[in-house]
Backbone as a ProteinNet text record, in pm:
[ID]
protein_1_A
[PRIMARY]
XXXXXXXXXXXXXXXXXXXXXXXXXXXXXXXXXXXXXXXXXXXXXXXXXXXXXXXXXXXXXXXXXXXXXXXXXXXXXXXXXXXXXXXXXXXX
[TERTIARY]
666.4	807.9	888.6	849	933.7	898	765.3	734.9	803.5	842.2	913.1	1040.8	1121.2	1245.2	1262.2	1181.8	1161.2	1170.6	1063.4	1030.2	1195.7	1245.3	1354.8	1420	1517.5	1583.8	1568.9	1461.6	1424.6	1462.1	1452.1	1459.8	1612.9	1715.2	1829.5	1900.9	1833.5	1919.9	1873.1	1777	1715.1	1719.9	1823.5	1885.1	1764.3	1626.9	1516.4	1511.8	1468.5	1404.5	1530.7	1481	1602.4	1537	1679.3	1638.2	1586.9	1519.1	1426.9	1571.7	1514.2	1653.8	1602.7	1704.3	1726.1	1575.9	1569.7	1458.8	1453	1380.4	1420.9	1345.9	1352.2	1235.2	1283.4	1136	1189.8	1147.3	1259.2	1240.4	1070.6	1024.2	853.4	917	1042.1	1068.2	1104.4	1198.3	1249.2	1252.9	1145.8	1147.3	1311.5	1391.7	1504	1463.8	1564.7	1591.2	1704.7	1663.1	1745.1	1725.6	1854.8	1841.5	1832.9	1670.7	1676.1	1746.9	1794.2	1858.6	1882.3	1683.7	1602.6	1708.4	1696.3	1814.5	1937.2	2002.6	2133.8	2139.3	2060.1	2041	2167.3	2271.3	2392	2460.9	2417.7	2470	2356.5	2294.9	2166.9	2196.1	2164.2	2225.5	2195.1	2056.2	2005.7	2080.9	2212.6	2242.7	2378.8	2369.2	2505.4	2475.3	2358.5	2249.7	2273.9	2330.3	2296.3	2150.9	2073.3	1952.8	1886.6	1843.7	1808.8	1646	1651.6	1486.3	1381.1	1382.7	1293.5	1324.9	1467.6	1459.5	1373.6	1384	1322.4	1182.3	1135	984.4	947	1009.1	992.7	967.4	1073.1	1041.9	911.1	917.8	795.3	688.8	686.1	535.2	496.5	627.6	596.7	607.4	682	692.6	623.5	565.7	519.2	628.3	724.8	849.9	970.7	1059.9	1199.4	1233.9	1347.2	1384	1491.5	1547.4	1718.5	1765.1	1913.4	1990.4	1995.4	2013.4	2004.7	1921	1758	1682.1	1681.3	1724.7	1720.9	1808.4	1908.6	2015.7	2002.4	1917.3	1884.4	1750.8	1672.2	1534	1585.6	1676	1731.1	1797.8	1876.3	1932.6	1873	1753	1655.2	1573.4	1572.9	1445	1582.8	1699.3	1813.1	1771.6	1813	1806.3	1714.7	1566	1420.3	1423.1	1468.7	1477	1565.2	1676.3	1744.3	1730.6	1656.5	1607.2	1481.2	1413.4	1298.1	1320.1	1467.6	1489.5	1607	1604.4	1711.5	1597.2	1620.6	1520.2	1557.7	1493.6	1520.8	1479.8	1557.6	1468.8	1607.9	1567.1	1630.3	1626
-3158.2	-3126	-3213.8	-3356.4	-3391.1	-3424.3	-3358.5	-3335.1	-3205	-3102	-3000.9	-3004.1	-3103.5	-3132.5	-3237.6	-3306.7	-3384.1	-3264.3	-3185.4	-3096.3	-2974	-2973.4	-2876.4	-2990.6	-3118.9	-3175.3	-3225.3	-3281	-3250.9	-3155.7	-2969.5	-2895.9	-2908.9	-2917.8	-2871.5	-3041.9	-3130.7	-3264.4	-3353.9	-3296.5	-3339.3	-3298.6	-3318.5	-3322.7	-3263.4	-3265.1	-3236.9	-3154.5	-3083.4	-2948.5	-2883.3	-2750.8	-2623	-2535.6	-2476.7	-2357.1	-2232.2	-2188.6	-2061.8	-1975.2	-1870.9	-1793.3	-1638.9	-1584.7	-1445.2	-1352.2	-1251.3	-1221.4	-1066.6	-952.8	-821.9	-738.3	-727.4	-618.2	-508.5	-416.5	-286.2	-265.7	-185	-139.7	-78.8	-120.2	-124.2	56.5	88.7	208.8	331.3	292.8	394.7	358.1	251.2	255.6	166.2	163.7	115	-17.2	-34.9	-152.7	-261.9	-382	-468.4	-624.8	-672	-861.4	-939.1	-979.7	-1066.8	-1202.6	-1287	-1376.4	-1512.9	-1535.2	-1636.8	-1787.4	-1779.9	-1923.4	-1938.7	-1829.2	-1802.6	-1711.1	-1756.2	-1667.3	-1598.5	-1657	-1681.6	-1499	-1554.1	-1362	-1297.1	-1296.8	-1180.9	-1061.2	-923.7	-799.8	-828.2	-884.2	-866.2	-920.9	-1052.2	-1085.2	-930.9	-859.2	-754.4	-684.1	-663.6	-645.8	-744.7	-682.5	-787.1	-714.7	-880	-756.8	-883.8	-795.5	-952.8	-946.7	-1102.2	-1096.3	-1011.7	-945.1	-836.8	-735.2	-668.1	-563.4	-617	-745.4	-835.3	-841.1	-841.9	-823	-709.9	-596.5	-509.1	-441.6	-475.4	-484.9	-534.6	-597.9	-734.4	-658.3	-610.7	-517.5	-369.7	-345.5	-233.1	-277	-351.1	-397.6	-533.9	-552.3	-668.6	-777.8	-681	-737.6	-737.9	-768.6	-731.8	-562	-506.3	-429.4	-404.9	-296.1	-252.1	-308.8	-336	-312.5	-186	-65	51.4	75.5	68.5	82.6	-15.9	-159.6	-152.2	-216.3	-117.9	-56.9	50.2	171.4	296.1	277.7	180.9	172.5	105.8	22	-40.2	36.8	125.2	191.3	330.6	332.2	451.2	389	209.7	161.7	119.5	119.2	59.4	225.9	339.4	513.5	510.1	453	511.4	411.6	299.7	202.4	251.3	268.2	372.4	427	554.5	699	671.3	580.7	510.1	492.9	406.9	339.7	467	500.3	636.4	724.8	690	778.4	933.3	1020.8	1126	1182	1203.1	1237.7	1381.8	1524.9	1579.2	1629.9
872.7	881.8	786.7	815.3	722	544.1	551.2	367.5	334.8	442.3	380.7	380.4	460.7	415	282.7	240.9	158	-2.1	4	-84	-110	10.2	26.2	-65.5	-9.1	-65.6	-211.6	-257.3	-419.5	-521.5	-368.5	-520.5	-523.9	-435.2	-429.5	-537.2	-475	-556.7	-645.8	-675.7	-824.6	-891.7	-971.5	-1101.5	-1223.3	-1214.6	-1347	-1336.8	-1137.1	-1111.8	-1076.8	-1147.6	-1187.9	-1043.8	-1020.4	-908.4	-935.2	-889.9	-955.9	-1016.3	-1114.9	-1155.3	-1106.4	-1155.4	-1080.7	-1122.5	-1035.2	-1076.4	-1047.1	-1173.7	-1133.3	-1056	-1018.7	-878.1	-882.6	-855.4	-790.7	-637.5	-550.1	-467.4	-382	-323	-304.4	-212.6	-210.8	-80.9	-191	-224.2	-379.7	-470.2	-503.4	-667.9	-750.4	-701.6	-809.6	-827.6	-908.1	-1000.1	-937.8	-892.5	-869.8	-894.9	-894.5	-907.2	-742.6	-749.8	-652.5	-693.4	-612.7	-606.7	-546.9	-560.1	-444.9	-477.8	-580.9	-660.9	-623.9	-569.8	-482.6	-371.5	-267	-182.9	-118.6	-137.4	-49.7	-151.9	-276.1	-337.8	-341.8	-295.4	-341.4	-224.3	-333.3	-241.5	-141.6	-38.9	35.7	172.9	110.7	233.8	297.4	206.2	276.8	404	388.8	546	629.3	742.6	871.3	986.1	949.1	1056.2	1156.6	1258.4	1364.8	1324.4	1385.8	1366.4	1367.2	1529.8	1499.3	1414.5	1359.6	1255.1	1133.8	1089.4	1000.3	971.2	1147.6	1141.5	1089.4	1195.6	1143.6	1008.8	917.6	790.5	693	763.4	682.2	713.4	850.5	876	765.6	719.5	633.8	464.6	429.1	318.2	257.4	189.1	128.9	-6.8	-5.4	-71.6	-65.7	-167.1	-109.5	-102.2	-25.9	-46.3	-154.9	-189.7	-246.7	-110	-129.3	18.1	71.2	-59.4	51.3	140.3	98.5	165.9	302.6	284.6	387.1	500.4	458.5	553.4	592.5	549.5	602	721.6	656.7	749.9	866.1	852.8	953.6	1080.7	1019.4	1094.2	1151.6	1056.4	1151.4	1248.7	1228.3	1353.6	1445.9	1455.8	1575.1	1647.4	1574.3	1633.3	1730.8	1661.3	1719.2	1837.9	1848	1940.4	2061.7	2040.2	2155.9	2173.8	2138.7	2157.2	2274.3	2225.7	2312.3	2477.1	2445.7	2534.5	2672	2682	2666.3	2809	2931.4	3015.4	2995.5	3037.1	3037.4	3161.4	3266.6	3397.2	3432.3	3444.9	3485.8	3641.6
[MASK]
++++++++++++++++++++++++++++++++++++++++++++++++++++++++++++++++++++++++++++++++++++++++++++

């Protein structure tokens, strides 16, 4: 724990080592074209998504990379649907 706060604080305040820079990906869902933004996480499309942990997992279980934001704001909002739909008795 504390070699990885050690390692965290280095990259951010040592002045030699540079923060990774932007980097272009495509979408692993539709294919587009976007700027990840591991070096500024704070702008990278990805934070315009709000998603809780498990939507997160969720994700991670199907994807091996980043998404577009569209994608995943749409997947998101088809696993919140399928989750209530689930949850939703049906007894007539």
């Amino acid at each position: 724990m504390e070699e990885d706060l050690y390692q965290f604080s280095n990259l951010f305040f040592n002045k030699k080592k540079a923060l990774p820079k932007h980097e272009e990906k495509f979408c692993p869902n539709c294919r587009a074209k976007f700027e990840c933004k591991v070096g500024s996480i704070s702008l990278c499309q990805c934070t315009k998504v709000k998603i809780t942990p498990e939507e997160s997992a969720y994700l991670t279980s199907l994807f091996d990379d980043c998404l577009c934001f569209r994608c995943m704001e749409s997947i998101t909002r088809e696993y919140r649907i399928t989750k209530l739909y689930k949850s939703l008795t049906w007894s007539f």
